[in-house]
C-alpha positions in Angstrom: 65.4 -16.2 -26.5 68.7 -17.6 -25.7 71.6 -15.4 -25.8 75.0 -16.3 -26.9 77.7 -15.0 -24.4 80.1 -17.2 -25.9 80.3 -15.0 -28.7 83.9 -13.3 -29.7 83.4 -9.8 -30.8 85.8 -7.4 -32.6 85.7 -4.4 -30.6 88.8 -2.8 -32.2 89.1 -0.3 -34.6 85.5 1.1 -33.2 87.7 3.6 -30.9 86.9 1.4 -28.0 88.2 2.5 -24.4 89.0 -0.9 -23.7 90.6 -2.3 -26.4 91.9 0.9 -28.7 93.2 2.7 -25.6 95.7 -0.4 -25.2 99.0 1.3 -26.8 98.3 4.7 -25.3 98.1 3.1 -21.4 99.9 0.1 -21.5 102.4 1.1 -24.2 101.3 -2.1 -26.5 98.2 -3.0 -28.6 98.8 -6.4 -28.3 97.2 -7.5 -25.1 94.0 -8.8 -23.6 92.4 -6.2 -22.3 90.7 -7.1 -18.5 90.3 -3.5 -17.3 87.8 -1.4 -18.3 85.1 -2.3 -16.8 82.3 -2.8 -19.6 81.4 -6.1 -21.2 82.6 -7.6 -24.3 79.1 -9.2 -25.2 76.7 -7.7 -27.9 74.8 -4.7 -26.3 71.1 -6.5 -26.2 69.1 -6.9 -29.1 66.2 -5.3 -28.2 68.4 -2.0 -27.0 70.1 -1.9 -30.8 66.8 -2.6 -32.3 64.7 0.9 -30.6 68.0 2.9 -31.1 67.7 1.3 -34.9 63.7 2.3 -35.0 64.8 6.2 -33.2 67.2 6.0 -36.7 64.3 5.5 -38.9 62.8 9.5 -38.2 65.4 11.3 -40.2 65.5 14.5 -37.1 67.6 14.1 -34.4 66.8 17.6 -32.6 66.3 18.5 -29.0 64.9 15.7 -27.2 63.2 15.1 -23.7 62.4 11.9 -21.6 59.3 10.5 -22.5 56.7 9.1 -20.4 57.7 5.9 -21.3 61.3 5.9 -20.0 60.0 7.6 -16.2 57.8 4.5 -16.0 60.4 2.3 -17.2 62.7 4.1 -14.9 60.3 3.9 -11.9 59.2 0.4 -12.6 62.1 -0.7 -12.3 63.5 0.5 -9.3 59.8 -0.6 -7.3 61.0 -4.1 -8.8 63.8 -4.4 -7.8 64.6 -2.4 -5.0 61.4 -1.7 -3.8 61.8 2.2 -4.3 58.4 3.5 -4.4 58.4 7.1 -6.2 57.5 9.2 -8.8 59.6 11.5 -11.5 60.3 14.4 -8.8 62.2 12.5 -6.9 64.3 11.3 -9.9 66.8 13.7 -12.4 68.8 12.1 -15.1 72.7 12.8 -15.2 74.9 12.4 -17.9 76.7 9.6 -16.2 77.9 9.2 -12.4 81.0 9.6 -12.1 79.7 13.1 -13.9 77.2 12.8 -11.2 79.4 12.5 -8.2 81.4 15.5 -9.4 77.9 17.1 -9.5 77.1 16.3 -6.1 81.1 17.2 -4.9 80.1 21.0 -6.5 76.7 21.6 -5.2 77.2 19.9 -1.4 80.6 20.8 -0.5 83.1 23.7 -0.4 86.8 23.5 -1.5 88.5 22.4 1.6 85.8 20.1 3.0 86.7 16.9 4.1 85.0 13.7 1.5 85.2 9.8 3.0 85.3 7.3 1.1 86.5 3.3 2.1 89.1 1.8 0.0 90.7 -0.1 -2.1 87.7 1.8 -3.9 86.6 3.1 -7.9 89.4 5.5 -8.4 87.2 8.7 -9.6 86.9 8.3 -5.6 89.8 9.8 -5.1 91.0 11.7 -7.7 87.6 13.6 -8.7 87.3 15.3 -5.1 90.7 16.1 -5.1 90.6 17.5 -8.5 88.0 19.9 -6.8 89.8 20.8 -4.0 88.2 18.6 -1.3 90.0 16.5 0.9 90.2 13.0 0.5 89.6 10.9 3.9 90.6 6.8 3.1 89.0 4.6 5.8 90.6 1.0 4.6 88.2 -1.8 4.5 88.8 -5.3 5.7 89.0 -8.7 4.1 87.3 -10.9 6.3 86.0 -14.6 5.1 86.6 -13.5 1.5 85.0 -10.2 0.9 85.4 -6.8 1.8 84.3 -5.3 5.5 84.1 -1.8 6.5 86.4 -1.5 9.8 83.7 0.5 11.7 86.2 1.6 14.4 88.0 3.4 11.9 84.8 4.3 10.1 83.3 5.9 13.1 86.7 7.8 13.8 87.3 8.9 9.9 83.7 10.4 9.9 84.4 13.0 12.7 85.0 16.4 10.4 83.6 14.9 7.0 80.8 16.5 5.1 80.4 14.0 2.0 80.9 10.0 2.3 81.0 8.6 -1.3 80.1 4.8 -1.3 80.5 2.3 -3.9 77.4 0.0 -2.8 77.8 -2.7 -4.4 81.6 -2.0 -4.1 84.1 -1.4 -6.7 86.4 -3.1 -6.8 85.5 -6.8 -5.9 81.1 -6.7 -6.1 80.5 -6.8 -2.0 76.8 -6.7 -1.1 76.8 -4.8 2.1 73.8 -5.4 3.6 70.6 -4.2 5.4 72.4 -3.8 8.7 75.4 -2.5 7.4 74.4 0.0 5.6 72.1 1.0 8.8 75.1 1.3 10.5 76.9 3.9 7.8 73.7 5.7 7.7 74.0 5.5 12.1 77.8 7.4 11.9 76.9 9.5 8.9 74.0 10.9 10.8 75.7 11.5 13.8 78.5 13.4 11.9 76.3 15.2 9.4 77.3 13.5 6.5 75.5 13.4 3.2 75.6 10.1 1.5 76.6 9.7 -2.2 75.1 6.0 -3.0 77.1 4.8 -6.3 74.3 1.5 -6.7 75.7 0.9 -11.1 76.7 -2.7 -10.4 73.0 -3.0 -7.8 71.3 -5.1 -11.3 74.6 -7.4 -11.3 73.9 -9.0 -8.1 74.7 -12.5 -8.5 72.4 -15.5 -9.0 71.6 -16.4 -4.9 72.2 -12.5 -4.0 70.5 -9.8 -3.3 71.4 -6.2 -3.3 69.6 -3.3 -0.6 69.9 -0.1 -2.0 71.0 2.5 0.8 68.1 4.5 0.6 65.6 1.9 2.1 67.3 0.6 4.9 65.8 3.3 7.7 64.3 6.3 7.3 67.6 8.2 8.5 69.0 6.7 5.5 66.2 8.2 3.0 66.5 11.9 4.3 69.9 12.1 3.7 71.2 10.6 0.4 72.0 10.6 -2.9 71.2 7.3 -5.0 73.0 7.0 -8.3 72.0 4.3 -10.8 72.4 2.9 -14.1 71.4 0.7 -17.0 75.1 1.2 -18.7 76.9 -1.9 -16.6 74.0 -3.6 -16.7 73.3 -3.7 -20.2 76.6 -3.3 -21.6 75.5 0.3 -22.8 77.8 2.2 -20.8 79.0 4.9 -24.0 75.3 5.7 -24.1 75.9 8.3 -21.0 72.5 7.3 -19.4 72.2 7.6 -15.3 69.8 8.5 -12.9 69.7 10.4 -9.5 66.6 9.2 -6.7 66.6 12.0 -3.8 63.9 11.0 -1.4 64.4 13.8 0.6 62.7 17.3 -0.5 65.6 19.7 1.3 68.2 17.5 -0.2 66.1 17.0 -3.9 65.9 20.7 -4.4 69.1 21.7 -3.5 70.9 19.2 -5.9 68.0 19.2 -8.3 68.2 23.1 -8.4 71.9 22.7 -9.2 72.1 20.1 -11.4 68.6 22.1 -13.4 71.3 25.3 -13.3 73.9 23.9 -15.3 70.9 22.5 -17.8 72.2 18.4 -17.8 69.0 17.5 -17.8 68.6 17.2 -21.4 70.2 14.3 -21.9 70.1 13.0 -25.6 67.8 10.9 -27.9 69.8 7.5 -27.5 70.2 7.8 -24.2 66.6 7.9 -23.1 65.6 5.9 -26.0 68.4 3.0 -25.1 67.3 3.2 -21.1 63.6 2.9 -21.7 64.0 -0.1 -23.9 66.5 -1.8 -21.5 64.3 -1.2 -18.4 61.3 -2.3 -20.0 62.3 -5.3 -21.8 65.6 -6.3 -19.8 64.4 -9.1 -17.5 65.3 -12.1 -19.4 68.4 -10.7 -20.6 70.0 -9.7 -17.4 69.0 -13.4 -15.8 70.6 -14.9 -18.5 74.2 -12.5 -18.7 74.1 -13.1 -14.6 74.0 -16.7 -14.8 76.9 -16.2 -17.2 78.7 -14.2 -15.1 78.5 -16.6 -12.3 79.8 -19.1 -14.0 82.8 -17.1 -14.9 83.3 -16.4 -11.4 83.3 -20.1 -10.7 85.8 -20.4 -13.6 88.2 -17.6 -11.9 88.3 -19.3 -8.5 88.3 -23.0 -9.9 91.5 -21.6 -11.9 93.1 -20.2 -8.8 92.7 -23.0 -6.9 94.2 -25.0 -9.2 96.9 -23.4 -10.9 97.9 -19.9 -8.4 97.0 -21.0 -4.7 99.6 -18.2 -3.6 96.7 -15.7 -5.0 94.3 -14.2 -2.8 91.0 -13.4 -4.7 88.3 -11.4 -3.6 85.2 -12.5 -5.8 82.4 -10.5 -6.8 78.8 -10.7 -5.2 78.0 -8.4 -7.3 78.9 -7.5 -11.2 82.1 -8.8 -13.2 84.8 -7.3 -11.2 87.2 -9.3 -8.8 90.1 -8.2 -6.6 93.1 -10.0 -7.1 96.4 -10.1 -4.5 99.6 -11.1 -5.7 101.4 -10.2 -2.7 102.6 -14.1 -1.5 103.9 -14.9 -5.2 107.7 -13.3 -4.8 107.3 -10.7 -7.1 107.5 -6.9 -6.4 104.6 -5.0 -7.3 106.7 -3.0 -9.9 107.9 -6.1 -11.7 104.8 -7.9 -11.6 103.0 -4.8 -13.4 105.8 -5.0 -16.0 105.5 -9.1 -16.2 101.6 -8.8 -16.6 102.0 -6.5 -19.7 105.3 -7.4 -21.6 105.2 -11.4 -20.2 101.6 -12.5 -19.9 100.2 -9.7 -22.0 97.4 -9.2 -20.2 95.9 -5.6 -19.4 94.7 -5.6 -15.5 93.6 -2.5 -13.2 96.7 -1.4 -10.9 95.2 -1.7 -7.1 97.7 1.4 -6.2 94.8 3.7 -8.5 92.2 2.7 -6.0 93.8 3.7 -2.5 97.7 4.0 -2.7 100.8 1.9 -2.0 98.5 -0.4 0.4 97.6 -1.8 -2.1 100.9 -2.8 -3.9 100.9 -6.2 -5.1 96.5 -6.3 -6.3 94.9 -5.9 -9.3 91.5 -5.8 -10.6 90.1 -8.0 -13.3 87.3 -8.2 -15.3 85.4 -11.0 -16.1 82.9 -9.3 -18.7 84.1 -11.6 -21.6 83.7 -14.4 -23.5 85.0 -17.3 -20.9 87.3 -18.5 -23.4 88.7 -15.3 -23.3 88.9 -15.3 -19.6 90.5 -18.4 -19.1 93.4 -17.3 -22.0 93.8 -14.4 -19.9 94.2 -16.4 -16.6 96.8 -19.0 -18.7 99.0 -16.1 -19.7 99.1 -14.6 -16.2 99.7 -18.2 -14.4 102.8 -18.6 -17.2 104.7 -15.3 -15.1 104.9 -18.0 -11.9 
């Protein structure tokens, strides 16, 4: 089946983050909205069509995952990953960030110290803070392109830290890191005693040409002591759905966070949510190839457009899902008016790069490219018209 990406859909009026938040965050309805980072394509047909059949029985009581959806689930992740394990080693959470916050509560005590690299996801930052931990920012680099963790600093920001949360692929920008260096993080994070928190969402939206290593397989220093989080919501554009899973290879680890996470009962889930994952995981294959040779091309389209009409920009494009850093910093503007031009000029809705690591970052944005390419390249005409 060939899907139509092309497709404009009316997301407003359907209390949509993305779109019906606009007037509430921005201060205006009437912009295009490149920020939240979910798609503006149909949710798959063959997702709609099980919730559609899970409508049909007219009970929707207390619910468990099926047999089906942990063999979805598992399949999967041996597919793709080449993760190799059963149901113990996997809990469902109600979402990650949810998850993280989970892991924050059960693994750490107020004070303790949490890494993470930035510019980074901004739940990052503010959800361990919001819990009393302390946030430790070790800045990444740009080299060739895309994003690089500064080891050095790495190495030295470890020293005291009990928790490193890491976006893998990263958020913002999609940057695969790698077999050797995750090794390497899993090397320091050893040596320093630090549990890992692997945020892998965006691991299905590796690019056409790439490939994404999930943390956990890398060495077996790297199985024993993290956390894998993981998704079908970016994936399949089902991200209200609430649907997430946790691997834990390690039994110490597994029981410890299993045990907590069993405590405050999220394990239940809800009907659409298992019902929506199985169907995607099962059935997905085709789909996915098809929205990431879409994506890719709206990639291309970004950088093509830069090029061509905002050399002064400095883009950082995604390896991985939709998401692309942008820096503004050459064009003359200050950040302040920029972010005021980008709204009540252009009338575009972008992601403030201060939210994901401070005043570093004055000057970027992130952008999503999880639309219609017509939309995109509106989008991309309005901001050009600020210069």
């Amino acid at each position: 089946m060939k899907y139509d990406f092309d497709e404009p859909i009316e997301r407003r009026g359907t209390d949509c983050f993305k779109w019906d938040a606009l007037q509430s965050m921005y201060g205006r309805g009437d912009l295009i909205p490149m920020w939240v980072a979910d798609m503006d394509f149909r949710s798959p047909d063959f997702v709609m069509d099980a919730i559609r059949r899970r409508c049909q029985h007219p009970v929707l009581g207390y619910t468990m995952p099926s047999d089906g959806y942990w063999k979805a689930v598992t399949a999967w992740l041996s597919r793709h990953y080449a993760i190799t394990t059963t149901r113990n080693c996997l809990h469902f959470i109600p979402g990650i960030v949810a998850g993280i916050s989970y892991a924050l509560l059960a693994l750490t005590q107020p004070g303790d110290k949490v890494l993470v690299t930035t510019p980074v996801y901004h739940p990052f930052l503010h959800v361990p803070r919001d819990a009393g931990r302390v946030v430790v920012q070790s800045p990444l680099k740009i080299e060739e392109g895309r994003f690089a963790i500064d080891f050095e600093d790495f190495g030295r920001k470890a020293e005291g830290c009990k928790l490193f949360i890491m976006s893998n692929p990263h958020n913002p920008a999609g940057t695969l890191w790698g077999a050797e260096v995750l090794a390497r993080v899993a090397e320091i994070c050893e040596r320093n005693g630090i549990i890992v928190v692997s945020d892998e969402i965006h691991a299905d939206l590796a690019l056409p040409g790439r490939r994404h290593v999930s943390f956990s397989t890398v060495s077996d220093t790297a199985r024993r002591m993290s956390l894998t989080f993981m998704a079908p919501s970016k994936t399949f554009n089902i991200a209200g759905l609430g649907s997430s899973v946790c691997y834990v290879a390690d039994e110490h680890l597994r029981n410890r966070f299993f045990g907590w996470l069993d405590a405050l009962g999220v394990a239940g889930g809800n009907i659409f949510a298992f019902t929506a994952a199985e169907a995607a995981f099962a059935d997905g294959e085709e789909w996915l190839a098809q929205v990431l040779d879409y994506l890719q091309g709206n990639v291309l389209a970004l950088s093509d457009f830069i090029q061509r009409h905002m050399p002064a920009v400095k883009a950082v494009l995604p390896e991985a899902s939709y998401l692309a850093w942008l820096d503004f910093g050459a064009c003359g503007l200050s950040h302040e008016r920029l972010k005021e031009m980008l709204v009540s000029v252009a009338h575009v809705a972008l992601n403030d790069g201060v939210d994901f690591g401070g005043g570093d970052y004055r000057g970027c944005f992130r952008i999503n490219l999880g639309c219609p390419r017509a939309q995109l390249l509106e989008a991309l005409e309005r901001i050009a018209s600020i210069f």
